[in-house]
LOMAR-837726 format. One record per residue (C-alpha): residue in one letter; z, x, y. Coordinates in steps of 0.1 Angstrom, whole numbers, padded with zeros to 4 digits, always signed. Each point is the difference from the previous one (the first is absolute). Layout:
REM residues N
aZXY...
***
This chain:
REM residues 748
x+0007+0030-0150x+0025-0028-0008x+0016-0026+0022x+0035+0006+0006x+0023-0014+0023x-0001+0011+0031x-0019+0031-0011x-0030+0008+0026x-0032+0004-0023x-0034-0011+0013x+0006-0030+0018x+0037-0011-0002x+0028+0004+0023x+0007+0017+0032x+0030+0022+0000x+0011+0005+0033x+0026+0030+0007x+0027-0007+0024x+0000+0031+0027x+0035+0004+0010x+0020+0030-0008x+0037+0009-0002x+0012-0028+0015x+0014-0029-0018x-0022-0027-0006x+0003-0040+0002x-0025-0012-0023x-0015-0035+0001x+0008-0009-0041x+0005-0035+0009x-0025-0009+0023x+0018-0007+0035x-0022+0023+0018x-0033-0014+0006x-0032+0013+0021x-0026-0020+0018x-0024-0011-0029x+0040-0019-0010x-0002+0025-0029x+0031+0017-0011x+0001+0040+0015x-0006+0022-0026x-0011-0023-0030x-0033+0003-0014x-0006-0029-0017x-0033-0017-0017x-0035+0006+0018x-0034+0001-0008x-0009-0012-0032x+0039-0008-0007x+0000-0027+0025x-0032-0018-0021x+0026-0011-0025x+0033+0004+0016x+0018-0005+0031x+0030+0023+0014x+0017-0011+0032x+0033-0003+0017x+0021-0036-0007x+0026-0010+0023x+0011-0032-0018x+0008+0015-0029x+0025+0030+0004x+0028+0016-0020x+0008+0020+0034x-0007+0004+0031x-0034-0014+0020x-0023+0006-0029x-0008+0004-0032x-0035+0011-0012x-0018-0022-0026x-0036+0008-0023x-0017-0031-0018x-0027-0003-0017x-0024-0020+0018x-0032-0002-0028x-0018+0010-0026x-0019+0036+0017x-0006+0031-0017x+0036+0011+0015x+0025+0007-0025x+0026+0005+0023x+0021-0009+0031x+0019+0032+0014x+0025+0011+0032x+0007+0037-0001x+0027+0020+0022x-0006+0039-0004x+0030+0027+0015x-0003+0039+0000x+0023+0015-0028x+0021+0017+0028x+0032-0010-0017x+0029+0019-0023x+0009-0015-0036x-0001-0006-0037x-0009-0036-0006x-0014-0025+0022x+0008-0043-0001x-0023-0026+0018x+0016-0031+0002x-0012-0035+0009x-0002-0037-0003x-0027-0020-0014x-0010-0038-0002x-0029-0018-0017x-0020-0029-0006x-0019-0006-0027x-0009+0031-0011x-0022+0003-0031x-0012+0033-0018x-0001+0032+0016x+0021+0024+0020x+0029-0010+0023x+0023+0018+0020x+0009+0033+0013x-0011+0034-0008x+0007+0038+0012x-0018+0032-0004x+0008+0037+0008x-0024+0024+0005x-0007+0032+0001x-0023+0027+0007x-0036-0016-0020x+0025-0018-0018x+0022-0029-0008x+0037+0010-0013x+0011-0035-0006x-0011-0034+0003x+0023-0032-0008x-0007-0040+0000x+0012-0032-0009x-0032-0003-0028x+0027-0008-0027x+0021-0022+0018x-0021-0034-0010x+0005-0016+0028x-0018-0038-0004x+0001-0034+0020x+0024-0006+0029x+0026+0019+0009x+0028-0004+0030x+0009+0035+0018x+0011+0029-0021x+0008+0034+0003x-0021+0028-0023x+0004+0036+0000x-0019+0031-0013x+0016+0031-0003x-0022+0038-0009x+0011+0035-0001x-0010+0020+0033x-0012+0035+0002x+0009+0005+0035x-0015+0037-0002x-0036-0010-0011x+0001-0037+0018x-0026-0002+0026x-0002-0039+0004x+0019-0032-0011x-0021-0030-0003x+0010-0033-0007x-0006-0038+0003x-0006-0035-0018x-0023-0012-0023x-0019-0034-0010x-0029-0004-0025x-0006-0033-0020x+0008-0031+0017x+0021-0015+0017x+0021+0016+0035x+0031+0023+0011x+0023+0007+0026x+0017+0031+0005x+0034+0011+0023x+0020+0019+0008x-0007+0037-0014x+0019+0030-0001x-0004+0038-0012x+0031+0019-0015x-0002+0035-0009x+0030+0012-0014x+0016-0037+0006x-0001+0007+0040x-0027-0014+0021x-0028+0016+0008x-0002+0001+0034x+0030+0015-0004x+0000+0027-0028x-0003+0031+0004x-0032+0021+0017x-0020+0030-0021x+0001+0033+0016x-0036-0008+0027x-0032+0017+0008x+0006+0014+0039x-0033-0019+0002x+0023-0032-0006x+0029+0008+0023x-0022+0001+0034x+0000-0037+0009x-0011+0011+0035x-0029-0020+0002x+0005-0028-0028x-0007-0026+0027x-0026+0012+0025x-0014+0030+0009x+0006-0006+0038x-0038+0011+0007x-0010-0037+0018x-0034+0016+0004x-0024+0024+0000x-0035+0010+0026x-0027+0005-0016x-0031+0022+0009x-0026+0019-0024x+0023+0028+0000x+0027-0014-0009x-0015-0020-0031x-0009+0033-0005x+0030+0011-0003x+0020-0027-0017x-0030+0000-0028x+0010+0038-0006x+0036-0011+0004x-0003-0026-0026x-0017+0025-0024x+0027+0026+0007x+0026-0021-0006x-0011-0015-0032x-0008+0036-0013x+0038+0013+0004x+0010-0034-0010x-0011+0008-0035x-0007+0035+0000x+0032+0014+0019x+0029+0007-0025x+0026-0005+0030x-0017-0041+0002x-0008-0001-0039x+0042+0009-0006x+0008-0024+0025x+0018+0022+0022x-0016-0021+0030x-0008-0035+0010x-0030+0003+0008x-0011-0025+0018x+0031+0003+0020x-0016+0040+0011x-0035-0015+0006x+0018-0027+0028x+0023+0032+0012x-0029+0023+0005x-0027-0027+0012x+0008-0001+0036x+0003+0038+0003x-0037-0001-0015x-0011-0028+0017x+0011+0006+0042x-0021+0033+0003x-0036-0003+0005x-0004+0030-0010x-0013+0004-0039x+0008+0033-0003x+0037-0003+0008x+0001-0031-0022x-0010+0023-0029x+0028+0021+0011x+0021-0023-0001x-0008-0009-0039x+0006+0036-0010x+0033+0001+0016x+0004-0032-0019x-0011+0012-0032x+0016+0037+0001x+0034-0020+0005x-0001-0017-0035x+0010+0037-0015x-0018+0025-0016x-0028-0012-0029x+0008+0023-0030x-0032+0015-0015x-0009-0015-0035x+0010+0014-0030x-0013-0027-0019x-0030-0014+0021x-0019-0032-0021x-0033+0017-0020x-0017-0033-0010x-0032+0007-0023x-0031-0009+0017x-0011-0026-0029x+0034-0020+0007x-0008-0005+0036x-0018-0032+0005x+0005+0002+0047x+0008+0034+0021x+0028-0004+0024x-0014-0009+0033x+0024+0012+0028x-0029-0022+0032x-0004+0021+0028x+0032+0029-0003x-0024+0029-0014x-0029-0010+0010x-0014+0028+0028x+0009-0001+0036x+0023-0028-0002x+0036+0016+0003x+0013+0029+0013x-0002+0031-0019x+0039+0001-0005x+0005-0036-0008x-0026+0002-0026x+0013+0030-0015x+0031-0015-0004x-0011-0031-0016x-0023+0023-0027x+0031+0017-0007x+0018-0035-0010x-0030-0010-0018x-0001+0030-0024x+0037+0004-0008x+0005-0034-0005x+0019-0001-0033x-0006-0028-0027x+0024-0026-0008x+0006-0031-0019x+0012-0021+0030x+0001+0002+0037x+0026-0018+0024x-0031-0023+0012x-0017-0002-0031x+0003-0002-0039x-0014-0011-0034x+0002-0035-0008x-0001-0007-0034x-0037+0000-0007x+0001+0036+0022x-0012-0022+0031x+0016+0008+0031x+0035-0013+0011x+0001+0002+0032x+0038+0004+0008x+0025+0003+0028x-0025-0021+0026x+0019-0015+0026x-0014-0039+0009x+0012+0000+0038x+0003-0042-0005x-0010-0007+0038x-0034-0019-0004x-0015+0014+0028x+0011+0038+0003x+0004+0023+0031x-0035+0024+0005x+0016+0031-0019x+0008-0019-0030x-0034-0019+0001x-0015+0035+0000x+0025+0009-0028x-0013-0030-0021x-0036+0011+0003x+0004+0037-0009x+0023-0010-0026x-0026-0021-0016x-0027+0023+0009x+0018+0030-0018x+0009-0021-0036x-0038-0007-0001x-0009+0036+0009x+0020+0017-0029x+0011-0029-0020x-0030-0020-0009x-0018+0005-0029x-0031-0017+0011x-0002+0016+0038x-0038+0014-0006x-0011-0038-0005x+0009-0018+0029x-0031+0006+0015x+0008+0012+0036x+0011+0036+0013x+0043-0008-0003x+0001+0027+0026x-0014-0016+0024x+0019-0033-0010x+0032+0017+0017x-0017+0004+0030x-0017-0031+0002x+0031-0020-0007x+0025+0016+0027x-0008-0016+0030x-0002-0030-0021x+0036-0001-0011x+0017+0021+0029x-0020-0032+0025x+0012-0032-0024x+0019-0021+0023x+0018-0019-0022x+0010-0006-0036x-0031-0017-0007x-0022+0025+0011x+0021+0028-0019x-0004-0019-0028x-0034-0004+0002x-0005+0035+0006x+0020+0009-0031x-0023-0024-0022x-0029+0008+0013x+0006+0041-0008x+0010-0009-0032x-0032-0022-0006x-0017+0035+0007x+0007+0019-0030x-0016-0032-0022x+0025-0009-0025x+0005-0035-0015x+0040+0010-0004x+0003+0010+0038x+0010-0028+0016x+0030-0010+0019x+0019-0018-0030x+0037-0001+0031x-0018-0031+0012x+0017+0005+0036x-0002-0026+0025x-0025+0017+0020x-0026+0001-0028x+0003-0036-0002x+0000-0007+0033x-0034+0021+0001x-0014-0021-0024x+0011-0034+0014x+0022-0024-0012x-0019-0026-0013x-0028-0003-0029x-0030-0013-0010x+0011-0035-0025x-0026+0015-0027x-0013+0031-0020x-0033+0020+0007x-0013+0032-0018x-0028+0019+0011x-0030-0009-0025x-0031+0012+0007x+0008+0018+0036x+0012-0036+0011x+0035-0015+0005x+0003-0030-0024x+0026-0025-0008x+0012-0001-0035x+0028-0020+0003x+0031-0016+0018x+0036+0011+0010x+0008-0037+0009x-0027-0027-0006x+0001-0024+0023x-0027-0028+0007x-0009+0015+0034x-0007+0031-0025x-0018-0023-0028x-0025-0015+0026x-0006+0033+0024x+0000+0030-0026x-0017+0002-0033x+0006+0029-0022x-0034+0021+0003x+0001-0010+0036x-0013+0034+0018x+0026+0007+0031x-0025+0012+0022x+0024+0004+0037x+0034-0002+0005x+0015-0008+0036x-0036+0003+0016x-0004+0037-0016x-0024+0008-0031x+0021+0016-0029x-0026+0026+0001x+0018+0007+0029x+0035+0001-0015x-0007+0016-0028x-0012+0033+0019x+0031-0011+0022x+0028+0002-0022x-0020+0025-0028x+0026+0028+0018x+0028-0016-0005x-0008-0009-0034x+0016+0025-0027x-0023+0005-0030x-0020+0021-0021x-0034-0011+0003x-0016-0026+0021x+0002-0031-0030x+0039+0005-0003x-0001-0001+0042x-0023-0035-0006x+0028-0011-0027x+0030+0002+0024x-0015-0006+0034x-0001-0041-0007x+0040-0001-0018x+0031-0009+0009x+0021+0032+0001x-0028+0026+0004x-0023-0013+0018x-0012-0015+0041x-0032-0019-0003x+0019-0032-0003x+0031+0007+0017x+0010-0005+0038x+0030-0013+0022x-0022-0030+0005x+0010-0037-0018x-0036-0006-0006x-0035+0016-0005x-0031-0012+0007x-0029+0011-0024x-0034+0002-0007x-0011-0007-0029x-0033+0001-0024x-0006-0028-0033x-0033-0006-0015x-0021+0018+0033x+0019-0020+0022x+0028+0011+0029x+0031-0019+0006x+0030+0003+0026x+0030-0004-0017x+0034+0000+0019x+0030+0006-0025x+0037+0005+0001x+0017+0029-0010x+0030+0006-0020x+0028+0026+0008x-0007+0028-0023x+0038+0000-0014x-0007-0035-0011x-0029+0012-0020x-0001+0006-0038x-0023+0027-0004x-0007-0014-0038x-0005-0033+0009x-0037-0020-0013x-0001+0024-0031x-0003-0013-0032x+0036+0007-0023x-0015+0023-0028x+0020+0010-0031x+0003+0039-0015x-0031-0001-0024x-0017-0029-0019x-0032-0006-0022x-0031-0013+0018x-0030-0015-0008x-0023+0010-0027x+0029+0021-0014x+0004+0020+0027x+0039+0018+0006x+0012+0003+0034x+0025+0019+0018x+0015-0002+0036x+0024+0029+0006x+0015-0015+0027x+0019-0024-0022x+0004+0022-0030x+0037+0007-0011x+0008+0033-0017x+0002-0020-0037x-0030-0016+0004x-0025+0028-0016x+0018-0010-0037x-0013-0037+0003x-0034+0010+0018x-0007+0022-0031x+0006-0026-0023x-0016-0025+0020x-0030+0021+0007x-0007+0013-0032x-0034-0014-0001x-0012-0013+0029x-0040+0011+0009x+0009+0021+0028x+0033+0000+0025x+0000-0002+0040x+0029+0021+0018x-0004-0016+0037x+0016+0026+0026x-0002-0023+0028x+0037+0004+0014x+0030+0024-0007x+0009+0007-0039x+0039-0012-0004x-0004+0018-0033x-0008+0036-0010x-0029+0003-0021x-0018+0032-0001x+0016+0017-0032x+0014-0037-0017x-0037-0013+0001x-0018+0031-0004x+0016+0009-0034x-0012-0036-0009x-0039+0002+0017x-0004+0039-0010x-0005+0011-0036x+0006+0040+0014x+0020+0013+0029x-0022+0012+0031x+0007+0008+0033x-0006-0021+0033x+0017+0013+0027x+0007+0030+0019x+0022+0008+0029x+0005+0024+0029x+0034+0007+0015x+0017+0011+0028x+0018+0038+0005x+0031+0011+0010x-0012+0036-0006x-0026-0003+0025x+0003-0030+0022x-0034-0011+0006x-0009+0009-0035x-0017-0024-0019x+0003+0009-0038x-0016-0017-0031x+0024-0020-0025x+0002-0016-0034x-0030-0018-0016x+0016-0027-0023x-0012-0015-0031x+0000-0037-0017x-0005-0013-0034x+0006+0010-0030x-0015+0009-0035x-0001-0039-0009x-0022-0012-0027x+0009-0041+0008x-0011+0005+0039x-0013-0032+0014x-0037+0003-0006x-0013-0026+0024x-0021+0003+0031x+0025+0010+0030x-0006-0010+0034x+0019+0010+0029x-0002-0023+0035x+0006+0019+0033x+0001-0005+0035x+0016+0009+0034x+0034-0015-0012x+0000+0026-0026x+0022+0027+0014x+0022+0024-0010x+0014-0009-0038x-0030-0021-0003x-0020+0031+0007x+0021+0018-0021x-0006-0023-0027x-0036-0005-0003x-0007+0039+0001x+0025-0003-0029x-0017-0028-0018x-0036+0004+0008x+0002+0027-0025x-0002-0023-0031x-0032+0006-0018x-0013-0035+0010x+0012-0001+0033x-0022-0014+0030x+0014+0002+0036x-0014-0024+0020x+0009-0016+0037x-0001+0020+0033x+0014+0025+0021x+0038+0006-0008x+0027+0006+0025x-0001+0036-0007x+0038+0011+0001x+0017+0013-0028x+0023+0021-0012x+0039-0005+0010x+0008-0007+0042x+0022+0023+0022x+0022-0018+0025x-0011+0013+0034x+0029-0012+0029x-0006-0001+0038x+0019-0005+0030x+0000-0041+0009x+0014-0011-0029x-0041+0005-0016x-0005+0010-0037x-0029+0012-0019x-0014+0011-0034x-0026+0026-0009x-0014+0005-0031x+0015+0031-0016x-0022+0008-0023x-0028+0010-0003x-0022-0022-0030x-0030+0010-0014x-0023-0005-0033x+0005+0026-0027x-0030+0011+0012x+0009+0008+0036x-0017-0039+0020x+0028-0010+0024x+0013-0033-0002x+0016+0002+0037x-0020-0016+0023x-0027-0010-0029x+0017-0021-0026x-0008+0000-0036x-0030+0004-0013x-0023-0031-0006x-0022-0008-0026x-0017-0026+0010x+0001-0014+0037x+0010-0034+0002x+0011-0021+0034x+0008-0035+0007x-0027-0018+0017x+0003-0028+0030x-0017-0024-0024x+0025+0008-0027x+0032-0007+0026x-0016-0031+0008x-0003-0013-0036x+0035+0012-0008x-0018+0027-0026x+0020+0031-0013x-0031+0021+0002x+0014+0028-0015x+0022-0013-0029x-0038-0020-0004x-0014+0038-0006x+0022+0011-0021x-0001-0026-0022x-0038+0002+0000x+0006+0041-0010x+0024-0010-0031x-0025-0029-0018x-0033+0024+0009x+0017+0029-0018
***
């Protein structure tokens, strides 16, 4: 559960798969092609928490080629570590050895990483990774070309992955990339023998279904569709094989199903569709999974419940489900290397604002991953069946890229998970949320919105807001108001991670709008104020901005060690033992992202035995549906010279995913006290979920419990003792909780 470049674990990077087929491809290496954010097509590059510490944008005044080049600085001291652009391709290519090639300038660079790195993997694993980690690479430097050359297992390639690299200071350019294999180019080299699936680009653009009538029949009828559909999709060996695109079948067969308003010919119509993907064998090797491995039953929504379908339609789909023959990997979907799902072979249909039959596509595509592929589908809290029905008319009636988009968000805010947002960042999101912010910081203490600090202090900001000011209205409506307002749209676990994001930058829309200014309402000492400020354009906006710089671990007070994982390094645990070695009691503040591993590295030092801490469920590929337990792992070790001070463990809502991870980990030293509040409550490594408009998601993929059995998804980690910041204490600048735990160490 290690950081590694470009490797998607927890909360890292999106790898988004290109969907063409056969055809020869002209990539966008260098940057030329750019969409409407001004971003260049197909790059991921730093979000989220990497944009706290570093910046990654396109440069047209400093090129080696072409329009562009694409530069990462660092921009401060945050918990980043750092600054990445990524560029992922499908494997679909012939060869022995692969080259990337390109050039590289710098300024001032200082410590760290630089420069360009490529990876090659496979099926749940990585088959080679290469970088410039060696090349020592300091100061200045003028233009100059680098290469890195790897073998390449053509036969067992499933995805080539590549990009550049900053961390430490200082900044970089890079131009001007290529990919050889076999010393030709790859959009030239030779293709692998292809799935069928891959060679019917019928429908790669549109589906040519401009829109659909709806009635209560008919949502009927596309909710059973939907469920159909994903059933074969993962249950069907002609679909698992690849042998057929299909969504390019659903977008053939929909108007056939759609123009009669007649359900029973509709029906019909399916079993003429389904009898023409060939005969089903009967299974000769059907899964047997021991009832005390199953943690979730399959559920298949409405296709066998009674009186649904017809008699022969149903028969024919209970015939698929019990000869359906286990397997290690499907054409849609695999093992990742934690055995998560991959979700594979998912076209992106890049139009922001689809036609009706793929905006139906995009719904019962996401609908179906959740319904077999989610390890934590009994917790969302609301019948998923009756999601799909609920959420047709919503995306088959958006009239435009922003209300697709919202429609996607808010059905992925339904299953209530802190990973499942839309990490793409299209234009339409933005434009949702407005372009302009809110010049300040606000958190929700005590059920109200309250400053605690400032993206750009100005004097208008000095003499109108006050940090522990209480933002009572915003625009003339109370942010009761738009907090139940924008609580759908608002991807989360539990209602505290919901309160954490609503007031940011990138997640959230209580302080955003497509107006320059906002006039607010506001609450200090009993009394109410009208306060109008101006806003700042959010991609002006340094997320990190107002927070104090703090280092990787340091002695307090009274004798008192402290770590803050966010700005740990790897080495660091050698010169925190030493440092450490008798200090009353040690902090571990889990405030923000971990940029170093720690469960097993600081368990064998807190632990003087092994135990376990975790246990995890997984998803099947001999039952899809099937939610089986997995490992429980251990920490510590038999260690006589473990650090016998008090332990106390800080949490809150920014403590999600590896932070998770790590205090289940950690809070099983002997002396360990977990104090804070409710955690984010997502863990376990994220599946890349892709949709039609150019959207991308995450889902947590799998399923993270307590050795003995408490979910964390949804939950958090368990807490010791409740602790919360308090108005009063924003107002007098208090840490209330690193006050606690202090108080915890010199009372033990």
């Amino acid at each position: 559960m290690k950081r590694t470049i470009g490797l998607t674990f927890f909360c890292l990077f999106i790898n988004i798969i290109s969907g063409k087929s056969q055809q020869k491809n002209t990539y966008n290496f260098s940057f030329e092609k750019t969409n409407a954010a001004h971003k260049p097509e197909g790059w991921t590059l730093s979000f989220g928490s990497q944009n706290a510490g570093y910046t990654t944008q396109l440069d047209s005044s400093v090129v080696n080629d072409g329009k562009y080049s694409l530069s990462i600085f660092k921009t401060n001291n945050d918990t980043t570590t750092y600054g990445v652009a990524e560029y992922t391709i499908p494997a679909y290519y012939k060869g022995t050895k692969i080259k990337l090639t390109g050039f590289l300038k710098t300024e001032n660079i200082a410590k760290g990483d630089v420069g360009f790195w490529i990876r090659i993997d496979g099926n749940r694993k990585r088959l080679q990774f290469g970088d410039m980690h060696l090349s020592g690479i300091q100061g200045t430097n003028d233009w100059k070309e680098y290469s890195i050359e790897l073998p390449y297992d053509s036969v067992n390639a499933k995805q080539i992955v590549f990009g550049a690299v900053l961390s430490g200071e200082g900044k970089i350019w890079v131009d001007n990339i290529h990919i050889y294999l076999d010393n030709q180019p790859i959009e030239s080299a030779s293709l692998k023998d292809l799935f069928p699936a891959k060679k019917d680009t019928s429908f790669s653009v549109i589906s040519g279904i401009s829109s659909i009538d709806l009635n209560t029949d008919k949502i009927k009828l596309l909710t059973n569709l939907g469920m159909i559909w994903g059933f074969l999709k993962y249950y069907h060996p002609a679909i698992t094989q690849g042998k057929y695109n299909w969504d390019a079948e659903l977008f053939r067969h929909l108007p056939q199903i759609l123009k009669t308003e007649n359900n029973k010919i509709a029906y019909k119509t399916i079993e003429q569709w389904i009898d023409s993907l060939g005969v089903v064998p009967v299974c000769n090797n059907c899964a047997v999974i021991p009832a005390d491995k199953i943690k979730l039953k399959p559920d298949y929504g409405y296709l066998f419940i009674p009186n649904n379908l017809p008699a022969s339609l149903l028969k024919k789909l209970e015939f698929i489900k019990n000869n359906y023959t286990p397997v290690t990997e499907q054409y849609y979907v695999g093992y990742a290397q934690a055995r998560n799902p991959s979700f594979t072979n998912e076209i992106p249909y890049s139009n922001s604002y689809p036609d009706a039959g793929i905006r139906l596509l995009a719904l019962y595509r996401y609908w179906n991953i959740i319904q077999y592929f989610y390890p934590s589908r009994y917790l969302i809290g609301e019948d998923w069946n009756k999601v799909l029905t609920k959420f047709i008319p919503k995306f088959i009636n958006a009239k435009n890229s922003k209300e697709y988009t919202a429609a996607c968000l808010e059905v992925i805010a339904n299953i209530h998970d802190t990973h499942a947002g839309i990490w793409s960042y299209p234009p339409a999101l933005d434009s949702l949320k407005g372009a302009y912010m809110a010049p300040f910081q606000a958190k929700f203490i005590e059920d109200k919105l309250v400053v605690t600090g400032y993206y750009k202090y100005t004097p208008e900001l000095k003499d109108s807001i006050h940090i522990g000011d209480i933002i009572e209205k915003i625009d003339g409506v109370s942010v009761d108001s738009l907090v139940k307002k924008y609580l759908p749209l608002t991807p989360a676990s539990n209602y505290e991670t919901q309160l954490r994001d609503l007031p940011t930058v990138s997640q959230g829309f209580l302080l955003r709008s497509n107006n320059r200014k906002a006039q607010l309402i506001i609450k200090r000492e009993n009394q109410e104020f009208l306060v109008t400020v101006s806003k700042i354009h959010s991609n002006n906006i340094n997320p990190s901005s107002g927070f104090e710089e703090l280092s990787g671990y340091k002695i307090l007070a009274g004798g008192i060690g402290y770590i803050f994982p966010g700005m740990l390094k790897d080495d660091d645990i050698t010169s925190i033992k030493k440092a450490f070695a008798n200090t009353k009691g040690l902090i571990i503040d889990l405030r923000s992202y971990p940029s170093s591993f720690m469960p097993f590295t600081y368990g064998a030092w807190l632990k003087n035995k092994p135990s376990p801490f975790i246990r995890f469920t997984q998803v099947s590929l001999d039952l899809p549906g099937c939610i089986n337990y997995g490992a429980t792992l251990s920490n510590g070790e038999n260690n006589a010279n473990a650090y016998k001070g008090k332990v106390v463990i800080i949490v809150n809502a920014s403590t999600q995913s590896s932070g998770e991870y790590t205090a289940m980990a950690l809070s099983t030293a002997p002396n360990a006290t977990v104090i804070g509040s409710t955690t984010a409550g997502a863990d376990g490594n994220v599946s890349t979920v892709i949709l039609p408009g150019g959207i991308s998601s995450w889902i947590s993929g799998l399923g993270v419990y307590y050795p003995d059995g408490t979910e964390t998804q949804r939950k958090g980690v368990k807490i010791d003792i409740l602790v919360k910041p308090t108005i009063k204490g924003i107002r007098e600048r208090k840490d209330e909780l690193l006050d606690k735990a202090m108080q915890i160490i010199e009372n033990s």
